[in-house]
C-alpha positions in Angstrom: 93.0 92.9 126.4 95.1 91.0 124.8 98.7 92.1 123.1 99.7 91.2 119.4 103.2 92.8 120.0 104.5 95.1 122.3 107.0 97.5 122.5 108.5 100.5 124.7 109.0 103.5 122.6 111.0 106.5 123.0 109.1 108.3 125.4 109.1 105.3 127.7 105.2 104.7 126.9 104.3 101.5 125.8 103.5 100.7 122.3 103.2 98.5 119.2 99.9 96.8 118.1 97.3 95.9 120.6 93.4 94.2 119.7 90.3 95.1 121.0 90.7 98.5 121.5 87.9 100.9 120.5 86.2 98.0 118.4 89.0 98.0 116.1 91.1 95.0 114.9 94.3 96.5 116.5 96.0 99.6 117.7 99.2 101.2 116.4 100.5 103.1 119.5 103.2 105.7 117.5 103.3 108.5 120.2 106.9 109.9 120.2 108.0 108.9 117.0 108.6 111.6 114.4 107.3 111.3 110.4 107.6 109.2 108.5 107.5 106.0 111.2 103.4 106.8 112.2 102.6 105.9 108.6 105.0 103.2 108.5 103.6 101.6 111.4 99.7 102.0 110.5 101.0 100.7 106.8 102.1 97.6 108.1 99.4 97.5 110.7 97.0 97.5 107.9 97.9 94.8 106.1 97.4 92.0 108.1 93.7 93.7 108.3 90.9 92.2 106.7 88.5 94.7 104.4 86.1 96.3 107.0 88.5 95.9 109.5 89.4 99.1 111.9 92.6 100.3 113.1 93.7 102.9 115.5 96.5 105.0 115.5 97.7 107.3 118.1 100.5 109.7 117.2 102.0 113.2 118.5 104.0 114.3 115.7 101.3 116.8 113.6 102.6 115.6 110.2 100.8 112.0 110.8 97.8 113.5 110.3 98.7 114.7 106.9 101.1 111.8 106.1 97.9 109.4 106.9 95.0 111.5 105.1 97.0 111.3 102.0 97.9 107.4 102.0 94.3 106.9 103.3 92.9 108.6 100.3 95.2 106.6 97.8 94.6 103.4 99.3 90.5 103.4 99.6 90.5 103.2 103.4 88.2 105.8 105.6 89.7 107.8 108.0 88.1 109.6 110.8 90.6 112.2 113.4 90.5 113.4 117.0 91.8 115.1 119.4 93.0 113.3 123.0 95.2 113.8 126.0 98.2 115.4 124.4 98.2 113.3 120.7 95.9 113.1 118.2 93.8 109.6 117.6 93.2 108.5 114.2 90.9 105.8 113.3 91.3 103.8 109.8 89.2 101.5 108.4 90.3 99.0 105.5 88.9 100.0 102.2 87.9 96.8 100.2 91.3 95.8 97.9 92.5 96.7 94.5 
């Protein structure tokens, strides 16, 4: 696997945006940071994203999941949830754009 950018974040874990993962286009590892930075991150994450393209997002603070359903539905993009080891896994794909 192969990094894009990488970064330690506040719980010492490994993050920033990572290809190849889970046959999406990159991974936005936001575990440990509070609201509003998940959506930041996937925000940015997403536009350098073709249409199509898939993005995960991995993130313990509970408000991401609400933050991203929202911006999700605003922006066209598909969003599927679930549940892992102790954060919650979202997984975006790129609606087709405005």
């Amino acid at each position: 696997m192969s990094s894009d950018s990488t970064a330690v974040g506040p719980t010492g874990e490994t993050g920033g945006v990572r290809s190849g993962e889970e046959g999406t286009a990159g991974t936005v590892d936001a575990r440990g940071l509070r609201c509003p930075m998940p959506l930041v991150k996937a925000k940015l994450a997403m536009e350098a994203l073709s249409p199509g393209d898939g993005l995960l997002v991995m993130a313990t603070d509970p408000e991401a999941a609400i933050d991203l359903a929202a911006w999700a539905a605003d922006e066209g993009h598909a969003l599927r949830e679930r549940a892992a080891g102790g954060w919650t896994e979202f997984l975006l794909h790129k609606g087709s754009s405005r």
